[in-house]
C-alpha angles and dihedrals in degrees: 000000000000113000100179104120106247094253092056074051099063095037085057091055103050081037086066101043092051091050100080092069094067098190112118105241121242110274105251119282088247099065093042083042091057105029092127085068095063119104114232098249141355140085133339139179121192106203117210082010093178107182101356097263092131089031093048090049096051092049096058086053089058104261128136100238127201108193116197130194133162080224122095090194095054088050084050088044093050085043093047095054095042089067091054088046107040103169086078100073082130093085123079112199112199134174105243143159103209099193098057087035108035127181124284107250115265090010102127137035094206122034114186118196120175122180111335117104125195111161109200083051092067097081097050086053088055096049089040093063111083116233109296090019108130130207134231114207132171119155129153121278082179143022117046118092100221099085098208089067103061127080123243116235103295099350096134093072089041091052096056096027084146090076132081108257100243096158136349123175129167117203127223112240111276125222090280090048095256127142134164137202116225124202130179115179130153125210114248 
């Protein structure tokens, strides 16, 4: 009997597709765009971390990092690439479903996010950074057709209006009809 949800289902899927092109990808523009918001040092937590690219990064800038995904191949894949780099013990990969396990409250002082979007998640990020933590966020406004998954115009700042406007961008659609809101805001 298999007992993985049906959306852990799919990630594994596209995990192990993915898989065959073993480059890390590139951590999220958000992150390299607001770099000089990053503490020198704490603790992290990438959400939907897929293959590592945002964990990895943090950890290089000296961050614990704790990199969450619903997919159990993506956790293998992050795992897989810590042995071979073993400067980077500072990452701990789990399986998680954050929306049904959310983070404790003032828990982190950086919080990534690159494109997942669950709504009703947003507050519970905010409450989970500790005072001063600041949150990295980049998701899609075009481009996906599943509807529920796109930002409206300047949500992003609406959503986590509870949080310090460090940095909001909206990007023009790009040649494939994509475009992403970014957000950087940290908690007073």
């Amino acid at each position: 009997m298999n007992d993985t949800p049906p959306i852990a289902s799919k990630w594994n899927a596209r995990y192990a597709y993915a898989k065959r092109d073993q480059a890390l990808p590139e951590p999220a523009s958000v992150l390299v765009t607001g770099e000089a918001y990053l503490p020198d040092n704490g603790r992290a937590l990438d959400v939907a971390c897929g293959r590592g690219a945002n964990a990895f990064y943090l950890a290089r800038k000296g961050l614990s990092v704790h990199a969450w995904d619903i997919s159990q191949i993506a956790v293998d894949s992050m795992l897989e690439y810590q042995r071979t780099h073993l400067q980077l013990t500072n990452v701990i990969p789990q399986v998680r479903d954050v929306v049904e396990h959310p983070p404790e409250p003032d828990a982190f002082d950086v919080i990534v996010v690159s494109r997942f979007l669950d709504r009703p998640l947003c507050a519970k990020l905010s409450a989970s950074l500790k005072s001063g933590g600041v949150l990295f966020y980049q998701t899609f406004t075009a481009g996906l057709s599943n509807r529920d998954y796109l930002l409206r115009p300047n949500e992003l700042p609406e959503l986590f209006a509870d949080l310090e406007s460090c940095l909001s961008y909206e990007s023009p659609l790009d040649e494939r009809g994509f475009s992403e809101a970014y957000f950087v805001g940290r908690k007073l």
